[in-house]
C-alpha positions in Angstrom: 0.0 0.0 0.0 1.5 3.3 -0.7 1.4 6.2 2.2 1.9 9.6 1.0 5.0 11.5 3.9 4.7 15.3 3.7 8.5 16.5 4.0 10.0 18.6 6.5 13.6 20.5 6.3 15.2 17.0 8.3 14.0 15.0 6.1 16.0 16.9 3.5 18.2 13.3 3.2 14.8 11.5 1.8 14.0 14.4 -0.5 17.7 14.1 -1.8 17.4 10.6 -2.3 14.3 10.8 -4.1 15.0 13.6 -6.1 18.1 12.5 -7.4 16.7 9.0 -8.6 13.8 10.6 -10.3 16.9 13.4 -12.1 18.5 9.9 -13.0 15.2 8.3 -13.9 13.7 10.7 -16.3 16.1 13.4 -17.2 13.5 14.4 -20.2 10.9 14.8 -17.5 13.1 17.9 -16.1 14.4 21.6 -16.4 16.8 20.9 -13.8 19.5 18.2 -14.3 20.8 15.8 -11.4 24.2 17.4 -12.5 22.6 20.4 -11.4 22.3 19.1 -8.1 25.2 17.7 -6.6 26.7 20.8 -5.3 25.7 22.7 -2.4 25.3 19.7 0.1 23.2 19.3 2.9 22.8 23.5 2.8 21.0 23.7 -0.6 18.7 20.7 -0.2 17.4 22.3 3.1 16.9 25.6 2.0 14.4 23.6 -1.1 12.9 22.3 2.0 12.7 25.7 4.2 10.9 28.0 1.2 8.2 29.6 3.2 4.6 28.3 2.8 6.2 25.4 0.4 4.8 21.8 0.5 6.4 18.8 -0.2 5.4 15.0 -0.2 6.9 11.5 -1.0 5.1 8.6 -1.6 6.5 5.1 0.4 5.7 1.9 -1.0 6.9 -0.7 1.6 9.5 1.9 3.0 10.3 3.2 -0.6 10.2 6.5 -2.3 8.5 5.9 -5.0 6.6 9.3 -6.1 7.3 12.8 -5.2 5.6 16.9 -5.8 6.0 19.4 -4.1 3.7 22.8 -3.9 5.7 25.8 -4.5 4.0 29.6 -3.6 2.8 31.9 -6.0 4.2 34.9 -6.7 5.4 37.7 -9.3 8.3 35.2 -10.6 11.1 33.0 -8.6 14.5 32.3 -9.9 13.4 29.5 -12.3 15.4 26.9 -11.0 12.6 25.0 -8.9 14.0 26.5 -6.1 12.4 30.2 -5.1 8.8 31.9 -4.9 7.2 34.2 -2.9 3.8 35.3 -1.9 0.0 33.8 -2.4 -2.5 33.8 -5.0 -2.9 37.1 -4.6 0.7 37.9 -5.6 0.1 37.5 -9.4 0.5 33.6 -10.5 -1.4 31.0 -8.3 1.3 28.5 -6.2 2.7 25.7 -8.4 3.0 22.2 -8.9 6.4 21.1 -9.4 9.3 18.5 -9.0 6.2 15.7 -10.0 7.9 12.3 -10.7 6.3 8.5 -10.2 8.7 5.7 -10.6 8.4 3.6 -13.1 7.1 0.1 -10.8 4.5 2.3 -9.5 3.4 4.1 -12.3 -0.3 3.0 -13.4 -1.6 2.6 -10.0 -3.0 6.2 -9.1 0.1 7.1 -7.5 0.6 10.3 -9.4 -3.1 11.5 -8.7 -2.7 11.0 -5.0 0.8 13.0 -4.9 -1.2 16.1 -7.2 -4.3 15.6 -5.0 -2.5 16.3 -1.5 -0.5 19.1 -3.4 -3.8 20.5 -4.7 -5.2 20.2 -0.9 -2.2 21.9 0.2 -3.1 24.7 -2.2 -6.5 25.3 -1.2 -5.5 25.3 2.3 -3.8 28.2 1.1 -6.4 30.0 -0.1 -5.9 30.0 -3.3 -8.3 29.3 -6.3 -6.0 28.0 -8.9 -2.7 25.7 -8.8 -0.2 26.6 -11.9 2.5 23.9 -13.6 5.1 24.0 -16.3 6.0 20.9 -18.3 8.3 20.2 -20.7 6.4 20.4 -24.3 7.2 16.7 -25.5 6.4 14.6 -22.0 3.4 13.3 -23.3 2.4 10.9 -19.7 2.5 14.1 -18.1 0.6 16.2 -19.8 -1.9 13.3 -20.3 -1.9 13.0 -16.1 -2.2 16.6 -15.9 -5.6 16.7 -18.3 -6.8 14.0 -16.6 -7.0 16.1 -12.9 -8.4 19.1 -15.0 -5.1 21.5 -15.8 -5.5 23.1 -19.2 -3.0 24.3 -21.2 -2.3 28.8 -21.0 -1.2 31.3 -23.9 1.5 32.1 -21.5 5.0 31.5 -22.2 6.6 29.2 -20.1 10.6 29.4 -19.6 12.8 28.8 -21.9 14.1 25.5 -22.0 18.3 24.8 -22.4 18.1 24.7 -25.8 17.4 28.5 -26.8 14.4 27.6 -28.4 11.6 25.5 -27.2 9.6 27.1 -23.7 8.2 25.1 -21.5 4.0 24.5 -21.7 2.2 26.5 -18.9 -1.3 24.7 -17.7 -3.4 25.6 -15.0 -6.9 24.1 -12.9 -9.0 26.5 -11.4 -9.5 25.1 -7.6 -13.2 24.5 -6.0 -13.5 23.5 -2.4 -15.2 20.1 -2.0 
């Protein structure tokens, strides 16, 4: 049975762990790149973990990471890098859904819904009325998951992606209380 952990900043070991396997996993999947994150040390995965208002979670399967999100704030902007954000909903964008990975033995068994789900929840406990993601254009399962839980695709730009050219696809879900 999997159990959904929400993360704190000493369990910054687990989010490490996790985070790396899913760089490793499904490089495609990301912006960042699990080069990207071997420096800094213990100091830079805490201070992912310490963002004010942020939300993470990991999903266990028998004691094993296998999923992960994590709910980022809203805000007028952030740094890009999966790491920053300030603010609310009222801020300008609506908080965002980010650093979403399944592995692959757990994919198909509604382990990605339950991981956007409690970040959604998270969200709305927030106050806000809308939760925000960027994907990279060609990660089809993704974008498939993220129809599927009612996030449509913006006009807005995303960020540019390493190669100069291609930006990443903007989608948003407007959020109703249960």
């Amino acid at each position: 049975m999997v159990r959904l952990r929400v993360i704190t900043t000493d369990d910054w070991p687990l989010w490490r762990d996790v985070r790396r396997t899913a760089l490793a996993e499904a490089p495609h999947a990301f912006k960042s790149r699990l080069a990207d994150w071997h420096r800094g040390g213990e100091e830079r995965w805490r201070a992912r973990l310490e963002v004010p208002g942020a939300y993470h979670v990991v999903a266990l399967l028998d004691g094993r990471a296998v999923g992960m999100a994590g709910g980022m704030p809203g805000g007028d902007g952030g740094d890009g890098g999966g790491d920053g954000g300030s603010g609310g909903d009222g801020d300008g964008r609506p908080p965002e859904l980010r650093s979403v990975w399944v592995s692959p033995e757990a994919r198909g068994h509604g382990v990605g819904a339950r991981l956007i789900t409690a970040v959604e929840n998270w969200a709305l406990r927030t106050g806000a009325t809308a939760l925000r993601l960027a994907v990279i254009p060609g990660n089809a399962p993704a974008i498939a998951l993220y129809e599927r839980h009612g996030f449509a695709a913006t006009r807005e730009p995303g960020e540019l992606l390493a190669d100069g050219v291609t930006r990443e696809l903007v989608m948003v879900k407007a959020l109703r209380r249960s």
